[in-house]
C-alpha positions as CSV (number, residue, x, y, z in Angstrom):
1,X,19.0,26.5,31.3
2,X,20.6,28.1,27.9
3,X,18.7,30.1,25.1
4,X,17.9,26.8,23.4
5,X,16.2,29.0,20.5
6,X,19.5,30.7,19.9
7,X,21.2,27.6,18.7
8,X,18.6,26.3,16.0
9,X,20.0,26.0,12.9
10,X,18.5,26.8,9.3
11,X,17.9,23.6,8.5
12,X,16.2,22.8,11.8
13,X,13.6,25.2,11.2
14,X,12.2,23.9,8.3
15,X,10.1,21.0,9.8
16,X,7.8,24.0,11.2
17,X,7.9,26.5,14.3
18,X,6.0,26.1,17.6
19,X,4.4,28.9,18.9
20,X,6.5,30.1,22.6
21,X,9.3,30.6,20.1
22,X,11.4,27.6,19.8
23,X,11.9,26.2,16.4
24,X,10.7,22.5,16.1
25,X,13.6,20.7,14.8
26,X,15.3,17.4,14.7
27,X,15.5,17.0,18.8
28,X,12.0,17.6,19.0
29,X,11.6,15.2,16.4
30,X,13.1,13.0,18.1
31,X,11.6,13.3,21.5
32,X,8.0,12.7,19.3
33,X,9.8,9.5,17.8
34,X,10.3,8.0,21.2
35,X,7.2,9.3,22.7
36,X,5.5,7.2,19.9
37,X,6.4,3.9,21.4
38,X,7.5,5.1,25.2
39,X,4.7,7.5,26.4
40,X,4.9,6.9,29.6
41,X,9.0,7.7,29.4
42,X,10.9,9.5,32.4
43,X,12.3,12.2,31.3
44,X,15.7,11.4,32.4
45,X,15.0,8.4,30.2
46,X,13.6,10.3,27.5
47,X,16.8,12.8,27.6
48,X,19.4,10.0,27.7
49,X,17.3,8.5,24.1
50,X,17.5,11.9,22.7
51,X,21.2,12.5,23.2
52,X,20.2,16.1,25.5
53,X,20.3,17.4,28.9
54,X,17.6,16.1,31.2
55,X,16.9,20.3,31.7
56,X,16.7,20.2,27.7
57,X,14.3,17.4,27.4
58,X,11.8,18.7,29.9
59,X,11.6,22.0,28.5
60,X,11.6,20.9,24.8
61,X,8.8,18.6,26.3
62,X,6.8,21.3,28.0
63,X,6.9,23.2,24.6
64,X,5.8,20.6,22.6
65,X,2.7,20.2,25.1
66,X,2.3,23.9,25.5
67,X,2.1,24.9,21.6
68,X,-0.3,21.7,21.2
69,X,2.2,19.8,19.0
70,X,1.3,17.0,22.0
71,X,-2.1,17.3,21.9
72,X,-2.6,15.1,25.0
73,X,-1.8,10.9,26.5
74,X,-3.7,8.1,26.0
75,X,-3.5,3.6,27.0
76,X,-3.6,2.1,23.4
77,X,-5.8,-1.4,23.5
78,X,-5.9,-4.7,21.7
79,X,-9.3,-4.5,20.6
80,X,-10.1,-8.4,20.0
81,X,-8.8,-8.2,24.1
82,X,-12.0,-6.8,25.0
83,X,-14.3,-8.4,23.1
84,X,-14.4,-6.0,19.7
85,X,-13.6,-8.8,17.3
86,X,-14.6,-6.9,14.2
87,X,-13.4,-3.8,12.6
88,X,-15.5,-2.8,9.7
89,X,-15.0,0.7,7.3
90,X,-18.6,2.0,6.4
91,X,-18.6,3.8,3.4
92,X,-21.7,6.7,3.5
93,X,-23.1,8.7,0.8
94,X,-24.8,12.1,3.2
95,X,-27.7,14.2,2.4
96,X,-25.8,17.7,1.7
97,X,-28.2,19.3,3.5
98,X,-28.3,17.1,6.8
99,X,-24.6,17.4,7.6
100,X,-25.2,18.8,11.0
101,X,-27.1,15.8,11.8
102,X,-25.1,13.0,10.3
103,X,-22.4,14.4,12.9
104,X,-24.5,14.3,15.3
105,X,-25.7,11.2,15.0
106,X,-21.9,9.8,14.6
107,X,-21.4,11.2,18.0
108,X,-24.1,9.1,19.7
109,X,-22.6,5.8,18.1
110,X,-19.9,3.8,20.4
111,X,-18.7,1.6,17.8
112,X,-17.3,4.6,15.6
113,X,-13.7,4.9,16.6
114,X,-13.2,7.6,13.3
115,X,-14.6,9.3,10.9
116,X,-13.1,11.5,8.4
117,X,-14.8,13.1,5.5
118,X,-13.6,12.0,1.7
119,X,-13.7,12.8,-1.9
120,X,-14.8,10.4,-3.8
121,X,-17.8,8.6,-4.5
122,X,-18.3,8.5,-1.1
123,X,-19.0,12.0,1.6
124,X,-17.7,10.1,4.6
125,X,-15.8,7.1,6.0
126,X,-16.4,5.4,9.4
127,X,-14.9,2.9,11.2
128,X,-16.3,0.6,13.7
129,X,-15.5,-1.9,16.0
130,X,-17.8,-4.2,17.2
131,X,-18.2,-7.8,18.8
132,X,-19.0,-9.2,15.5
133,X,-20.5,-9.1,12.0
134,X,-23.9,-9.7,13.0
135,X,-23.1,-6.2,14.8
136,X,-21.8,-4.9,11.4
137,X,-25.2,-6.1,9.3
138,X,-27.6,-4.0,13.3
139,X,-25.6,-1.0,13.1
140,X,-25.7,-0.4,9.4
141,X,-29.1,-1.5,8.7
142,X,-31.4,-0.8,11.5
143,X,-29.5,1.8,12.6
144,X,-27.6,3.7,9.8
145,X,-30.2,3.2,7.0
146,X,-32.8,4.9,9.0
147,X,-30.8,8.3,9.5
148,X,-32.8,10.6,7.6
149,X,-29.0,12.2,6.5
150,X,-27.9,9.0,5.2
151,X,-28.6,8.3,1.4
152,X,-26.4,4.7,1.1
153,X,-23.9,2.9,2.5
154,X,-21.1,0.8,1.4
155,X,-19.4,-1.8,4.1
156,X,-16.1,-3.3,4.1
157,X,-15.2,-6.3,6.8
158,X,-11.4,-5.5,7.1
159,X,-9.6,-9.2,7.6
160,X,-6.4,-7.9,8.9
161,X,-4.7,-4.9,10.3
162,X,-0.9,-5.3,8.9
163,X,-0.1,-1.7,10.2
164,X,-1.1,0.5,12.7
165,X,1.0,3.6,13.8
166,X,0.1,6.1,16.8
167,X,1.3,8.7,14.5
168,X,3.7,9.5,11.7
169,X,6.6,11.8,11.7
170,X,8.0,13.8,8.9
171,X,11.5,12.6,10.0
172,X,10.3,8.9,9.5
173,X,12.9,7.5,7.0
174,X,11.7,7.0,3.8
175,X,12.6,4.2,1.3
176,X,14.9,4.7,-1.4
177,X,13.4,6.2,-4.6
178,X,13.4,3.5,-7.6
179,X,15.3,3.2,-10.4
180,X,13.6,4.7,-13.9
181,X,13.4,1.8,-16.1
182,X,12.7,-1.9,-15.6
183,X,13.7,-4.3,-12.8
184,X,17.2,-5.7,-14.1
185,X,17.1,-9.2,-15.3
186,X,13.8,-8.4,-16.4
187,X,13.4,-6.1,-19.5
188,X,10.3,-4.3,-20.2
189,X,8.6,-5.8,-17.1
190,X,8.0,-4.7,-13.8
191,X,6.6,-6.5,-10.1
192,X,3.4,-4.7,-8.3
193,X,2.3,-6.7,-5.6
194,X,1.6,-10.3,-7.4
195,X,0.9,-8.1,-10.8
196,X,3.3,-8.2,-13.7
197,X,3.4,-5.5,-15.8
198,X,4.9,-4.9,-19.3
199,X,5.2,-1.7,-21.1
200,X,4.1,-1.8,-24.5
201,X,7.2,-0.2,-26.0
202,X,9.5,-2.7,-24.6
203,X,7.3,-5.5,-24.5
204,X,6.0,-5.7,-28.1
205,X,8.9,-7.8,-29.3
206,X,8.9,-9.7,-27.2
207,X,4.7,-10.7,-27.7
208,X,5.9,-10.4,-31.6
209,X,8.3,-13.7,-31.0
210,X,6.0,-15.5,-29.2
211,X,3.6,-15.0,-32.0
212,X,5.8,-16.1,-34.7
213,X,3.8,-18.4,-37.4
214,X,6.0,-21.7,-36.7
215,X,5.1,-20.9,-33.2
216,X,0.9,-20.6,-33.5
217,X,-0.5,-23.6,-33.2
218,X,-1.7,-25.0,-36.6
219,X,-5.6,-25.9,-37.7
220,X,-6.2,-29.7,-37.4
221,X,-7.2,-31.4,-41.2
């Protein structure tokens, strides 16, 4: 095997370094992109995707894992599959002085698949996933509300999940930047989701014409 480190260049090295000396760039990238969707991959397989030497693919593989980049495998399920029909983001306002125990507490709950800790109005955000909402209504109310940590709650029934990724990558493509200025074919205005914006500068003549006096409608004698 070659001094693979010896042939990184500049530009390679700014996504970030790994720590047995090899510079994480695009080919590791890469290896991570197809490990995303393929995790159970040969690495024959995995070196013929990459474009590298099967010798190069194992070691840039074994350095991922040994610098903790891959921090380890796991199946991913289809949770309505087995019977976990609801997902649900819970919303909780802690104590500050009972942290220790709200994590604690988290830790003892099977239906929490994550929690992160946010700014906000809220301290924390779980989500759960449970058979269904009558679950949602036990787990929060019987069970939540009478955590001495917990000061309220919020709940949210989530209706869909329209994306879920193992895990993002810097080297993701990213969609083109827009234009400044409106949409053409459509001064002033511009489309967010089903909104419809106008900016005042642009749009005033516009709400000036349609306000014309032969235009208002006129008081009945």
């Amino acid at each position: 095997m070659g001094d693979i480190s010896s042939r990184e260049s500049s530009d390679d090295r700014r996504a970030g370094r790994i720590g047995i000396g090899l510079a994480l760039d695009s080919v590791h990238l890469k290896i991570l992109g197809v490990l995303r969707t393929h995790g159970r991959i040969s690495v024959a397989a995995l070196a013929e995707r990459v474009g590298v030497s099967r010798a190069s693919a194992y070691t840039r593989f074994e350095a991922l894992r040994a610098d903790g980049v891959i921090s380890g495998f796991a199946a991913r399920i289809d949770p309505a599959r087995v019977g976990l029909d609801i997902c649900a983001l819970v919303f909780v306002t802690v104590r500050q002085d009972m942290w220790h125990q709200f994590r604690a507490t988290l830790a003892q709950m099977p239906e929490v698949e994550y929690c992160a800790i946010t700014t906000g109005q809220h301290d924390a955000m779980i989500q759960i996933r449970v058979p269904d909402v009558g679950a949602v209504h036990r787990l929060v109310t019987e069970r939540l509300a009478n955590v001495p940590a917990v000061r309220a709650t919020e709940t949210v029934i989530i209706l869909d999940e329209v994306l879920r990724r193992p895990y993002v990558l810097p080297s993701d493509p990213r969609p083109p930047e827009p234009a400044h200025g409106a949409p053409a074919g459509s001064p002033g205005a511009g489309q967010f989701g089903m909104t419809r914006f106008i900016r005042a500068a642009d749009g005033r003549a516009d709400l000036q014409r349609d306000a014309r006096p032969e235009d208002r409608p006129t008081a009945r004698e």
